[in-house]
C-alpha positions in Angstrom: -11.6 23.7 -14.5 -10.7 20.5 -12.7 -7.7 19.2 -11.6 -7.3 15.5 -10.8 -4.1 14.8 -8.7 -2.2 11.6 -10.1 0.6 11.3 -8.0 2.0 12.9 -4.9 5.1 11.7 -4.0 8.6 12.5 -5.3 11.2 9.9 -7.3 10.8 6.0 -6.4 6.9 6.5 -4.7 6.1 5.0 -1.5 7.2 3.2 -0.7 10.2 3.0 -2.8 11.6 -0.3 -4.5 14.5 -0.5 -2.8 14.0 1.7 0.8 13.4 0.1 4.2 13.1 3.2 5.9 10.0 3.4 8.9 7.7 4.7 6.0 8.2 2.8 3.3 7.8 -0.4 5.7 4.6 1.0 7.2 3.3 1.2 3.6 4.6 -2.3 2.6 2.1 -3.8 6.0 -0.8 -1.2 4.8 -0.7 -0.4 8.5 -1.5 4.0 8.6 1.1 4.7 5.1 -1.3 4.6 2.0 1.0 4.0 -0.6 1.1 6.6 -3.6 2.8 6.8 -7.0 4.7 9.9 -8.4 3.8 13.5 -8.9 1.6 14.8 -11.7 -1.7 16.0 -12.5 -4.5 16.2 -15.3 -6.7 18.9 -15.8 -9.9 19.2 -17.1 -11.6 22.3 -19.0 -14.2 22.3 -21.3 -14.3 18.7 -21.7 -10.2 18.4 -23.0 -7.7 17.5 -20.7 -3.8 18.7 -20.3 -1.4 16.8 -18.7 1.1 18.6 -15.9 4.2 16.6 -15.8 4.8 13.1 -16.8 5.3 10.4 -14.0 7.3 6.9 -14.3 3.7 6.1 -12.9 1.9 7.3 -16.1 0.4 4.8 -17.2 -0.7 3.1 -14.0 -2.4 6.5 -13.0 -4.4 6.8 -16.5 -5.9 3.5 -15.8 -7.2 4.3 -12.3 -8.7 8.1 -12.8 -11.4 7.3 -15.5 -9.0 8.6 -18.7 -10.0 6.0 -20.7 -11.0 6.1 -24.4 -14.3 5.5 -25.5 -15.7 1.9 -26.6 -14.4 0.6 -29.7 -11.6 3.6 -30.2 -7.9 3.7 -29.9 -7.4 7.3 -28.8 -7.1 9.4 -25.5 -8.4 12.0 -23.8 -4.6 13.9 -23.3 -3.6 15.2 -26.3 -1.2 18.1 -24.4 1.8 17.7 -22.0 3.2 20.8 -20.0 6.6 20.1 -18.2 7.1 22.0 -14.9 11.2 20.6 -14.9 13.3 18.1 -16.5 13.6 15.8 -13.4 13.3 12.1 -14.4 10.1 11.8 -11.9 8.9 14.4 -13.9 9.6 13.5 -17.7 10.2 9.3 -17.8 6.8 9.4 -18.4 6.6 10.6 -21.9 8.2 7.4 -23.2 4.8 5.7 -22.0 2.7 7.8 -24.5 4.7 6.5 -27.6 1.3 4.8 -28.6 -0.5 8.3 -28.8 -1.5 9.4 -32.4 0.0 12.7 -31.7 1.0 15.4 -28.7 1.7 18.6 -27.9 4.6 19.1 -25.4 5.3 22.5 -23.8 8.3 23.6 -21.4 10.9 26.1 -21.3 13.5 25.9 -23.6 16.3 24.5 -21.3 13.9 21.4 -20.4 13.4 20.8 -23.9 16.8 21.2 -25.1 17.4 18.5 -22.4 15.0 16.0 -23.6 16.4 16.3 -27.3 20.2 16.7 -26.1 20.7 14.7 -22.9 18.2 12.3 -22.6 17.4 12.2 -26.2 13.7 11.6 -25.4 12.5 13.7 -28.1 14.4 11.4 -31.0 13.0 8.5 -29.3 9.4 9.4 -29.0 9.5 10.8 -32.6 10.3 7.5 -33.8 6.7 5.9 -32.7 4.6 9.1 -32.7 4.2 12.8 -34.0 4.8 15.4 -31.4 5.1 19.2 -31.3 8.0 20.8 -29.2 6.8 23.9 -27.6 9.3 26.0 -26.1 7.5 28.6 -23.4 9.4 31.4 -21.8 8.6 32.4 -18.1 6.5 35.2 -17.8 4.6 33.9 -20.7 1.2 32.6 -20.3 -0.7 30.2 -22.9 -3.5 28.5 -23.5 -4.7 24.9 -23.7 -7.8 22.7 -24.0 -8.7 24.2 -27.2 -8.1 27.5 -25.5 -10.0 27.4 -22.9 -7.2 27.3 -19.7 -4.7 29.9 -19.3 -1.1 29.0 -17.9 1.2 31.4 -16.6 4.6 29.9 -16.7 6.6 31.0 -13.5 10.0 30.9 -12.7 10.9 29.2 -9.9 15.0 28.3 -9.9 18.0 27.0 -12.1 18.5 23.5 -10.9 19.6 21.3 -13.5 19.0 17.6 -13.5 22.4 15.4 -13.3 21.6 13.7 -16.7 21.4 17.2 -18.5 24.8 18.1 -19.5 26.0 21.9 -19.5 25.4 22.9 -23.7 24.1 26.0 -25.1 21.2 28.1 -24.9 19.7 25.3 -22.4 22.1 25.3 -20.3 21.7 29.3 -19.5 17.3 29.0 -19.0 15.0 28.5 -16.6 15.4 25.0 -14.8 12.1 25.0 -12.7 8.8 26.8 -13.0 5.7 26.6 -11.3 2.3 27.1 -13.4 -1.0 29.4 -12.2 -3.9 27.6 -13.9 -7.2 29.3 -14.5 -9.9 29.2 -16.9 -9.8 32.2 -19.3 -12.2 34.6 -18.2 -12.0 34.1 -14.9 -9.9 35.3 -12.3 -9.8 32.1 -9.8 -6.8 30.3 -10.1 -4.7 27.4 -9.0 -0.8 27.2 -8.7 0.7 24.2 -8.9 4.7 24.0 -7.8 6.0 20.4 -7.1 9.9 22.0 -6.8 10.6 24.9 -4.7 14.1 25.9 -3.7 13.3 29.1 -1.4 10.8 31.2 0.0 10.2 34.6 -1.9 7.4 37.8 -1.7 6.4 36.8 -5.2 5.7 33.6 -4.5 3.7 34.5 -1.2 1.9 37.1 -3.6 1.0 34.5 -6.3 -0.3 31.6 -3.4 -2.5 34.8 -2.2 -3.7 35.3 -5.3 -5.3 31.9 -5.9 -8.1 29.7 -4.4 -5.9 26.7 -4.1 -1.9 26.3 -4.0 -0.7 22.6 -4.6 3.3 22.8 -3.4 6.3 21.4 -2.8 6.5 18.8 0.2 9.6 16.6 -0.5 11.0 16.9 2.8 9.8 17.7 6.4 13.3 19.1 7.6 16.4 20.1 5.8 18.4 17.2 7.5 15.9 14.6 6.4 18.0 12.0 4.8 21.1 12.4 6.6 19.1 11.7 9.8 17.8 8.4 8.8 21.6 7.6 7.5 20.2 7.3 3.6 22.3 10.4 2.7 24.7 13.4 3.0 22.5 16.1 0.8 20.6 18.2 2.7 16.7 19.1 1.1 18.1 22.5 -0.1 20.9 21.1 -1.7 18.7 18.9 -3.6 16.3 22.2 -4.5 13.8 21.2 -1.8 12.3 23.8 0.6 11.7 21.5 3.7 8.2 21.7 5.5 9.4 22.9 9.1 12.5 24.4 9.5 12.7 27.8 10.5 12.0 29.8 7.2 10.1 26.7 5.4 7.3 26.6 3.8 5.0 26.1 6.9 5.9 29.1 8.2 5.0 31.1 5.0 1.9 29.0 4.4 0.5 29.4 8.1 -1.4 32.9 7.4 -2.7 32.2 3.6 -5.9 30.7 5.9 -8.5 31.5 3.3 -6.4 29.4 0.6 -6.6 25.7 0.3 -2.9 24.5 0.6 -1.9 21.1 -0.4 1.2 19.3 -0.2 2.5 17.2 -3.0 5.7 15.4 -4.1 6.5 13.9 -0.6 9.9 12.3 -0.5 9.3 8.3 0.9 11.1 9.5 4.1 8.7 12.1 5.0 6.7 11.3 7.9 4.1 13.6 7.1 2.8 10.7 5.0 2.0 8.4 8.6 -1.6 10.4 9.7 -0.3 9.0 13.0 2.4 11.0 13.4 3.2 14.0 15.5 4.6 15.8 12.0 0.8 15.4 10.4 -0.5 16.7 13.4 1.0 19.9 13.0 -0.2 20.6 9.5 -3.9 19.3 10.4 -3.4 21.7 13.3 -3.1 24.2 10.8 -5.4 22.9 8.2 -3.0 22.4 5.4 -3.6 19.3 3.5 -1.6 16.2 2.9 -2.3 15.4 -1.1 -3.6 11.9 -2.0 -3.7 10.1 -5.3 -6.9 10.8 -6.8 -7.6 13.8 -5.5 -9.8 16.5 -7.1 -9.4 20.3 -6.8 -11.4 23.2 -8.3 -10.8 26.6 -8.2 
C-alpha cells in the first residue's frame, strides 16, 4: 500500500482566492508559504488505486502525481471514490470525473443521501457517466483495489454541511468518519482523518494502533479566525479540533512518538504553514509533520 497525498489544506487552498491574510500573502510572493490545493489522497495497492475524498482541486492534482492513462487510451487509473464527509472541499470534486467510463462511490448513508437530495450531485453525474452508490455503515470495513485494501469506516461526529438540508434517514447518520487503511493480510495500517471535532480514548487507541496517522490541522487555536478579524466561529464550532489549545490535538499526539503523525487540511490562516514561524517550530520540536502536496506515505 501507498498513499500519495493530493492536497493538504482545507476549503479555498492557500492561499485562498479572495483572503489577504499574512499567509495567503506570503504565498502569493513565494516568500517561506508553499502554496497547496485542497485535501485528498490516492492510494495505491496492488497496482489499482482508490481515491479518498474528492477535492475542487481534482483535476489539477491528477495531472501532477503521475495518474495518467496510458498512450493512446482514454481511461484512468481511479475507478473507486471513498467519501470521508459531505463538505464541499471534500465532494465538488466528483463533478470533475463526469468523463470517467464508470465509478464506484462509497460513504455512509447520510453523505450519500446528501449528494442525491441536497446537492443533487448524484443526478448530475448520472447524466454523463455510470456510477455505483455505495452506502457503508461505520464499524464496517470493505475492501477495494480489487480486494486487496481493507477500510474500516470510523465514526468520527454528526456535523452536517450547510447545503444538506435536515430529511430522512440521512439526516439521523453519521456525518464524519475517519478511515484505517491497510492491506489485507497485514496488520500495519494508516488512519486518515481530515475532520475531527474532539479528542476521545478510541481515537488515541486507533492512532496507536497504526504506523502512520494523517489528521486534522484546520486550525492552530480555537480563536483562529476571530483573531485575524475574518470571523466570529470559533474552530470547534466549525467541527475543528485546533492544534494547541489546551486539550488539542498536540497534546494527545505528543506521546504517540513511535507513530508518524501528519497534519493535513490546514485552514489558509494557520501559521503552521510559514516553516518560519514560532507555531512550526513547536511541532518540528516534537517531530510531528506538516503535510505537503505530493507527499508519499507507506505503512
Amino acid at each position: 500500500m501507498l498513499i500519495r497525498v493530493l492536497g493538504t489544506a482545507a476549503g479555498g487552498g492557500v492561499p485562498q482566492w479572495n483572503c489577504g491574510c499574512a499567509v495567503c500573502t506570503n504565498a502569493r510572493s513565494g516568500d517561506t508559504v508553499t502554496p497547496r490545493t485542497q485535501d485528498c489522497i490516492a492510494v495505491e495497492c496492488g497496482g489499482s488505486w482508490v481515491l479518498v475524498n474528492a477535492s475542487p482541486d481534482l483535476r489539477q492534482q491528477l495531472l501532477s502525481r503521475d495518474l495518467s492513462p496510458a498512450l493512446g487510451t482514454r481511461n484512468s487509473q481511479i475507478k473507486e471514490l471513498v467519501l470521508t464527509d459531505a463538505e464541499l472541499d471534500h465532494v465538488a470534486g466528483l463533478l470533475l470525473l463526469r468523463e470517467a467510463t464508470g465509478l464506484r462511490v462509497l460513504g455512509t448513508p447520510a453523505v450519500l443521501g446528501a449528494l442525491g437530495n441536497g446537492f443533487g450531485l448524484q443526478g448530475t453525474l448520472g447524466a454523463y457517466t455510470s456510477g455505483e452508490w455505495v452506502p457503508v455503515a461505520v464499524g464496517e470495513s470493505v475492501r477495494v483495489c480489487g480486494g486487496q485494501l481493507e477500510l474500516e469506516v470510523i465514526g468520527l461526529g454528526q456535523k452536517r454541511p450547510r447545503y444538506a438540508l435536515p430529511s430522512g434517514e440521512a439526516d439521523g447518520g453519521a456525518w464524519v468518519t475517519a478511515l484505517r487503511l491497510h492491506e489485507v493480510g497485514d496488520p500495519r495500517g494508516v488512519l486518515y482523518a481530515p475532520c475531527v471535532a474532539e479528542w476521545s480514548d478510541r481515537l488515541a487507541d486507533l492512532c496507536a494502533s497504526c504506523t502512520s496517522v494523517i489528521l486534522d490541522g484546520t486550525f492552530w487555536t480555537d480563536d483562529e479566525l476571530a483573531r485575524q478579524g475574518l470571523s466570529r466561529r470559533t474552530a470547534r464550532e466549525m467541527g475543528h479540533l485546533p492544534i494547541s489549545d489546551p486539550g488539542g490535538s498536540l497534546e494527545a499526539l505528543r506521546p504517540l512518538s513511535a507513530v508518524r503523525r501528519i497534519y493535513t487540511h490546514m485552514n489558509n490562516t494557520n501559521p503552521v504553514l510559514d516553516p518560519s514561524s514560532p507555531e512550526r517550530a513547536v511541532l518540528d520540536k516534537a517531530r510531528i509533520e506538516v503535510g505537503t502536496d505530493g507527499m508519499v506515505v507507506v505503512p
